[in-house]
N, C-alpha and C positions, 0 to 999 in steps of 0.2 A: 585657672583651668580646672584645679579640683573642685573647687564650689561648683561649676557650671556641672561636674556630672556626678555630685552629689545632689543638684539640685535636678537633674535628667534624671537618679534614680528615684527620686524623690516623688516626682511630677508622677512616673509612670505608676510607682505604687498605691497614689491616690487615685489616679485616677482605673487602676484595677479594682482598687475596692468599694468606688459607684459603678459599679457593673454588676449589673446582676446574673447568675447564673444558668447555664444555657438549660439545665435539667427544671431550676427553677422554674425559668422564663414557660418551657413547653408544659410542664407541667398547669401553668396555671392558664395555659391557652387551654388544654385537653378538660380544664374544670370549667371554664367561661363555655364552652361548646355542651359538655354535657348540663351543664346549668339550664344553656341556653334550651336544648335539645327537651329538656321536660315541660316548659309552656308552649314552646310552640314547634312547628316542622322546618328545619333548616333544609334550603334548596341551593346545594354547594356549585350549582351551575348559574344560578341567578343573585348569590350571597358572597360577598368575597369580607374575608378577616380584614381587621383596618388594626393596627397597633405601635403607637405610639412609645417612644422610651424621652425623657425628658430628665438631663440632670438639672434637678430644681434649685439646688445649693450647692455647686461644684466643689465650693473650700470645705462646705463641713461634708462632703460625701454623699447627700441625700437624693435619689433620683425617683422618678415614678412610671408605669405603666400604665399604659391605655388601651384598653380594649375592645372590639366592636365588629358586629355584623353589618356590614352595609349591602343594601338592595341594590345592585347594579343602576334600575331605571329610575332610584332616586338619585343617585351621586352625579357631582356636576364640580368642575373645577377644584377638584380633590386631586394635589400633588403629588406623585410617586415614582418612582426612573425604574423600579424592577416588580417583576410577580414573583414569586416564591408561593411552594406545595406545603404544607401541612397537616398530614393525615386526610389527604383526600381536597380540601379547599384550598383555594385561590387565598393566597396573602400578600397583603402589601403594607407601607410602614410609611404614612403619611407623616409631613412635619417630624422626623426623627432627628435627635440630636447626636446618634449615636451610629456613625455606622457597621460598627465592631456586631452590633444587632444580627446585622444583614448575613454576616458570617455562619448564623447557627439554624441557618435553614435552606433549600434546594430551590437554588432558580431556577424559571421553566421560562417558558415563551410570554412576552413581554405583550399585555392586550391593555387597549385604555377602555376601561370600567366607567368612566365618565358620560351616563346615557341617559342622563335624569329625561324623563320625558311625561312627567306630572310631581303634582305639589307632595310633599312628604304627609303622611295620615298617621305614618306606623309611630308603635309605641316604641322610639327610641331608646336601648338598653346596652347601654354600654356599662365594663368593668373598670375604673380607677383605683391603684392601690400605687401607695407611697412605701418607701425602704429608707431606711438609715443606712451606716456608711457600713455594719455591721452585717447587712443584705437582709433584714429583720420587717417584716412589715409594721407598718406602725400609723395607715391609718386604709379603707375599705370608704368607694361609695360605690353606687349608692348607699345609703347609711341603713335604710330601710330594709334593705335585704343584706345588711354587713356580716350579723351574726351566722347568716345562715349561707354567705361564703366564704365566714373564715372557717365556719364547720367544712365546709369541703376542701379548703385550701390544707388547714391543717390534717386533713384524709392523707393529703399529700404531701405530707413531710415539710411543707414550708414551714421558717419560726417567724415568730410575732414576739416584736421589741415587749418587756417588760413597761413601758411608758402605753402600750395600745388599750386602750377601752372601746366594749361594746356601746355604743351611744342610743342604739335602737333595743327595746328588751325580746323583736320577734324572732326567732331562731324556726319558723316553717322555711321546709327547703322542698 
């Protein structure tokens, strides 16, 4: 009986430290939006946030984020059970492995976004970044524009594993 809830204290600690941080987590939505915000006009009535959390190596800690604007009348059998508000836009958490996520943001009224009603044209731009068990990032794609959102991540207080390399040398933001 004591193994079992040393092994319950055990479970729970690991699995708090592949969690990423709630100040973290908003912080790096607030950087993908203003990122997003300087090439082109975000239409928070017609654009809903899509973000993904994925523990990719549950024993050693490592999990990853996903991030992305989706065009309402392009999405089409894109899975979701809640809407949640953040700073003004529609968010939802397709494919999440994590529901502890769902906790660090205000649910509103439940709409399906599923209206795709022609073929997708736009330049799809989504943020992927990977974490160690240390909550450190440790790797950025697209790669292309890497350096020039770990320059805005790190604006933001986020840290970057000692093992992270720039892979692309452009740094325009």
């Amino acid at each position: 009986m004591k193994n079992f809830f040393l092994f319950i204290l055990v479970f729970l600690f690991t699995l708090n430290k592949s969690m990423i941080k709630k100040q973290d987590l908003h912080n790096i939505i607030k950087s993908y939006i203003e990122y997003t915000s300087k090439s082109r006009k975000i239409n928070n009535k017609n654009e809903i946030l899509a973000i993904s959390y994925h523990n990719n190596l549950k024993d050693k800690g490592e999990y990853s984020v996903d991030i992305s604007f989706f065009k309402v009348q392009l999405m089409e059998d894109i899975h979701y059970k809640n809407v949640y508000i953040f700073d003004g836009y529609k968010l939802i958490f397709p494919d999440n492995d994590c529901k502890e996520i769902e906790k660090m943001f205000v649910k509103t009224k439940y709409e399906n976004f599923n209206q795709k009603k022609s073929i997708i044209t736009d330049d799809f731009r989504n943020w992927h970044i990977k974490f160690n068990d240390k909550n450190e990032i440790t790797f950025i794609s697209p790669i292309a524009t890497s350096k020039c959102i770990k320059t805005i991540l790190e604006s933001k207080k986020l840290k970057f594993s000692e093992t992270y390399k720039d892979l692309f040398p452009s740094s325009d933001c």
